[in-house]
N, C-alpha and C positions, 0 to 999 in steps of 0.2 A: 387591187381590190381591198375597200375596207374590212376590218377583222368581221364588223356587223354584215356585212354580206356573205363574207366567206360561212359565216357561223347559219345564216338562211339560206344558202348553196347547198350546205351539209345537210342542212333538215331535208332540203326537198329533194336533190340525190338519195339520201337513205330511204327515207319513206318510199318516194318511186321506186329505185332498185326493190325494197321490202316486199313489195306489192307487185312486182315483176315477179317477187321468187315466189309468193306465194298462187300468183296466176298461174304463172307456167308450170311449174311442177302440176300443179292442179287439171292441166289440160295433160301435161305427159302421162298423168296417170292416170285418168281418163283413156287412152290410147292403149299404154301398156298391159292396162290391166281393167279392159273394160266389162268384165263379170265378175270380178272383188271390189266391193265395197270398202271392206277393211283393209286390202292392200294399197289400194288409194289412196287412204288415206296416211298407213302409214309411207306410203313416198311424196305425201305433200308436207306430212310434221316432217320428216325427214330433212329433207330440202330446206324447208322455213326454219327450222335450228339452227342448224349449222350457217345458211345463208344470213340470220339476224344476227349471232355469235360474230360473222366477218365483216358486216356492216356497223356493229361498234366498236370494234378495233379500231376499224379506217378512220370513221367518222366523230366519232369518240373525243380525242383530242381538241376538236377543232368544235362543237359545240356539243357538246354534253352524250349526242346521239339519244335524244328524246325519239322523234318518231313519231310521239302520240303525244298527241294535245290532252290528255287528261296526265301525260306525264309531266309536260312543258308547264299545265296551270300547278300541280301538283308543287313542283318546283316554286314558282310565282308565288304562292300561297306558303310555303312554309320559308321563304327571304323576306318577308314584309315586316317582320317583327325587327331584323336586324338590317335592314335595307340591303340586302345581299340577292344573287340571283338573277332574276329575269323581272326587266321593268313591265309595266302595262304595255305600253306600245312595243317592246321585244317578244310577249308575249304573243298580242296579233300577229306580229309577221313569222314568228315559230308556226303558229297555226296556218295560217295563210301556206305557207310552202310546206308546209306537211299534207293538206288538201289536195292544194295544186298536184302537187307528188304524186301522191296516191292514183288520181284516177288519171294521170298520162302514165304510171307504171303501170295498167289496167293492159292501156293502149298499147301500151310497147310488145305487153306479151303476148296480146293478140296477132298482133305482126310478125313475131318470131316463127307463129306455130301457122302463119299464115289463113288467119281468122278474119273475119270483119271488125275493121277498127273500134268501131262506136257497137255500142251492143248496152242492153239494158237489161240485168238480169229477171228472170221469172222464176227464182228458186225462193220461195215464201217458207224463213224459218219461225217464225213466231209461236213458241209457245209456252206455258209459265214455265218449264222447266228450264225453252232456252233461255228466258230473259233472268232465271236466277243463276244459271250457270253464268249469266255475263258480268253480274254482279259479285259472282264469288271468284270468276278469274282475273276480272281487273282489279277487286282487293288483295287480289295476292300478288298479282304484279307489283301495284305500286307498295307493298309490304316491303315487299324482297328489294327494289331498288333502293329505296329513303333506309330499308335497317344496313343495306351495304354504305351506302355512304354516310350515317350517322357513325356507322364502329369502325370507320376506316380504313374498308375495303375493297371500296367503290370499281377497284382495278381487277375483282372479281366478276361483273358485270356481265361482260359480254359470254364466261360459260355460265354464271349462275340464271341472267335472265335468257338465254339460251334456253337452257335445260327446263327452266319454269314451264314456258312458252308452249317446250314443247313436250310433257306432261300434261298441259292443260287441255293440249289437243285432245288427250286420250282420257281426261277425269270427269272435263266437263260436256255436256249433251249438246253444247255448240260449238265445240269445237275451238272455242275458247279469241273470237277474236278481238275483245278487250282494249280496242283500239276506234276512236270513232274516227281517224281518218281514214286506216285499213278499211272501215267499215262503208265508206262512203267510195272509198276505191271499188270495192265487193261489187256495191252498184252495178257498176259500169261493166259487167262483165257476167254474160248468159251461161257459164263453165262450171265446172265443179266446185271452185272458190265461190260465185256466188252470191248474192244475198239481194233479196227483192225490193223494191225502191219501197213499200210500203211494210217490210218490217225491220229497214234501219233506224227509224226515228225509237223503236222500242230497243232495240240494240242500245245504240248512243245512251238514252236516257239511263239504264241497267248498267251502262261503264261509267257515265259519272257518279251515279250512285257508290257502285264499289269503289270508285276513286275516294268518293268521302270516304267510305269506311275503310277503306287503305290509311286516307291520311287521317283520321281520327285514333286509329292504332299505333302509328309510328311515335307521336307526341308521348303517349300513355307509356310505351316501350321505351321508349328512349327520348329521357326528357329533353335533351339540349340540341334535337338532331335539325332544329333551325342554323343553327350557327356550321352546320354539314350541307347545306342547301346547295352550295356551287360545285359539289363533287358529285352531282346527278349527272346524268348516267355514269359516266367515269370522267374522274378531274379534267376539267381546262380551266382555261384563262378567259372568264366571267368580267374581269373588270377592265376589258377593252372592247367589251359588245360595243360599246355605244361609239368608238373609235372614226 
């Protein structure tokens, strides 16, 4: 297998796995503790921590462990100055199996807990306060990853955006999912996790938005953190994508 496919293997395994952990916890605690709200949730931040933390170790190496497409354009957009990073058409297929991912990890976890496969959620979050929470937790996201690999600590990643993640569960009013594949995963699944076919498109829209304002800070913070673009998420070997 060429290194460019192993590297969109990786995307769409993590995403899926990602969206597996954050289903099924989601459905366990549902189960476990189905008259706390708040315990629920935290055994779903719980699980999604520590579960995203071991999915950029693994995955890490082997393509950046983006996950999310405002992370992968993020990237895209801050190598164009110095031709570094993820080309245009690497970019699509970053995205592409990070989708794909997502809503077969949807699937997977429904079959674990012995659910019906295909399902369309009816959980309607939309309200200004979610869509500004989604805006202030995907600029923090991409803050914390671009200022790790600008200062050279990219190999901090997997606890520090860990830990972001899963704070954000708990700061922000939606619970922080800052990701428009997770988000389009959410879809697909009538459970705790979540999220109703008509108000992801205001999701999505509110995490690209903090993505600019993510990457509109990291520049201003840290001037030269373009020439750091290939150690997103944590370091690989960017210049055998196209292999």
């Amino acid at each position: 297998m060429t290194a460019h496919l192993r590297r969109l293997l990786a995307e769409f395994l993590g995403t899926a796995v990602l969206v597996t952990i954050v289903v099924g916890s989601g459905i366990a605690a549902q189960q476990l503790s189905p008259n706390d709200a708040g315990l629920q949730l935290l055994e779903n931040s719980t699980a999604t921590v520590l579960g995203l933390a071991i999915l950029i170790l693994v995955f890490g190496p082997v393509s950046g462990a983006h996950f999310n497409p405002v992370v992968s354009a993020t990237h895209w957009l801050l190598g164009r100055r110095h031709g570094t990073g993820l080309t245009g058409p690497d970019l699509g297929g970053y995205i592409a199996a990070q989708i794909v991912g997502a809503v077969l990890g949807a699937i997977l976890a429904h079959g674990m807990f012995d659910q019906p496969a295909l399902q369309i959620s009816t959980h309607h979050r939309i309200t200004s306060g979610h869509l500004l929470a989604e805006v202030v937790a995907t600029a923090g996201l991409i803050a914390v990853i671009f200022a790790l690999a600008r200062s050279g600590r990219a190999t901090l990643s997997a606890a520090a955006v860990g830990a972001y993640i899963g704070s954000a569960y708990w700061f922000t009013s939606s619970t922080s999912f800052a990701n428009p594949a997770v988000t389009v995963g959410r879809v697909f699944t009538d459970t705790f996790a979540g999220i109703a076919p008509s108000s992801a498109p205001g999701f999505i829209a509110a995490q690209i938005l903090g993505a600019l304002l993510g990457l509109a800070l990291i520049p201003t913070l840290y001037p030269a953190s373009t020439t750091a673009a290939d150690n997103t998420v944590v370091p690989h070997d960017t210049a055998a994508i196209t292999d």
